[in-house]
N, C-alpha and C positions, 0 to 999 in steps of 0.2 A: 504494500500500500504506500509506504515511506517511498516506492522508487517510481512509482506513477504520481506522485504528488511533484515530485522532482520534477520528472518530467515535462508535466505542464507548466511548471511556473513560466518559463520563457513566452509562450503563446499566450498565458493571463496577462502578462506584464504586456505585452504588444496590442492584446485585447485593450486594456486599460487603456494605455495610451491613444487608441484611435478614438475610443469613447469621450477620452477628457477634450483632443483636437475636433473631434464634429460637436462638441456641446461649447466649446469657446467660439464657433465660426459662425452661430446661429444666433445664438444669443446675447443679449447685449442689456445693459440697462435702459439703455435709449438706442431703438433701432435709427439706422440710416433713413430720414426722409430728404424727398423733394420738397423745400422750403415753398417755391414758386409755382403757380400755377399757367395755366396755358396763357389768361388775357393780361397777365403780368408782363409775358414774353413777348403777346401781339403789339402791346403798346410801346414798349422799348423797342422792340424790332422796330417798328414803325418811324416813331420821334426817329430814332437813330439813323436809318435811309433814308427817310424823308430828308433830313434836315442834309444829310451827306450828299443828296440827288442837287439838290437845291442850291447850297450854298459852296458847295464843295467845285461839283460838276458844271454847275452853271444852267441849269435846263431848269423847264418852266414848270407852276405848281399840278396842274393837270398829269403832265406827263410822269412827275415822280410819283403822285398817291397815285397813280394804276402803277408805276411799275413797284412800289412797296406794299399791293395788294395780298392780301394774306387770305387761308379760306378755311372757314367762310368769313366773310366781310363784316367784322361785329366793330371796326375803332371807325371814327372818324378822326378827323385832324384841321389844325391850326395853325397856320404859317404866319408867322409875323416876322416882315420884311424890314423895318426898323429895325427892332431889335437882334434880326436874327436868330430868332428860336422859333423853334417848331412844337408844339402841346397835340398827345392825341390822347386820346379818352373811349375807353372799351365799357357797355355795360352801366354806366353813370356813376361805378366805383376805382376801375382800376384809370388809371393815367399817368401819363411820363411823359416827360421834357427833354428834349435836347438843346443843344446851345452851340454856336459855332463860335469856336476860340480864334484858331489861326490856320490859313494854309498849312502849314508841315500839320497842325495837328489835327484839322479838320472840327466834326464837330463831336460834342461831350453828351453823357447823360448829365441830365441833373439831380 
């Protein structure tokens, strides 16, 4: 009995060990989440091309908000040519701003 007990240790002790590695890989006190949702990303995407199409590129407001089209279609958007920033707004809660700095660096979120 004393020489099959031997025997197995090595294979318990590898048991053990794959046990203790897939129960650290799963679990966690705080899983990994996605912080951001989809019209968080629409409206950044957005501000951010838009404002890049615009002031960056030099082309006109029409042609950038279709070519920063996202789908489906839920931002609208706001180009202010004074200032040089762009505001779009998804939903009547999510919205972002970009801003044009400088040629080399184009333009920023806000």
């Amino acid at each position: 009995m004393r020489r099959l007990l031997l025997d197995l240790a090595p294979a318990a002790a590898l048991v053990a060990a794959i046990l203790a590695l897939a129960g650290s890989c799963g679990s966690s006190d705080k899983p990994r989440q996605y912080n951001n949702n989809d019209l968080e990303l629409l409206t950044s995407y957005a501000a951010k091309e838009i404002c890049s199409c615009v002031f960056v590129m030099g082309r006109d407001d029409d042609f950038c908000g279709a070519w920063a089209k996202a789908s489906p279609n839920l931002r609208t958007y706001h180009i202010d040519h004074e200032s040089r920033t762009v505001s779009t707004q998804a939903v009547l809660f999510w919205g972002r701003n970009a801003r044009y700095v400088s040629f080399r660096r184009g333009c920023v979120l806000e």
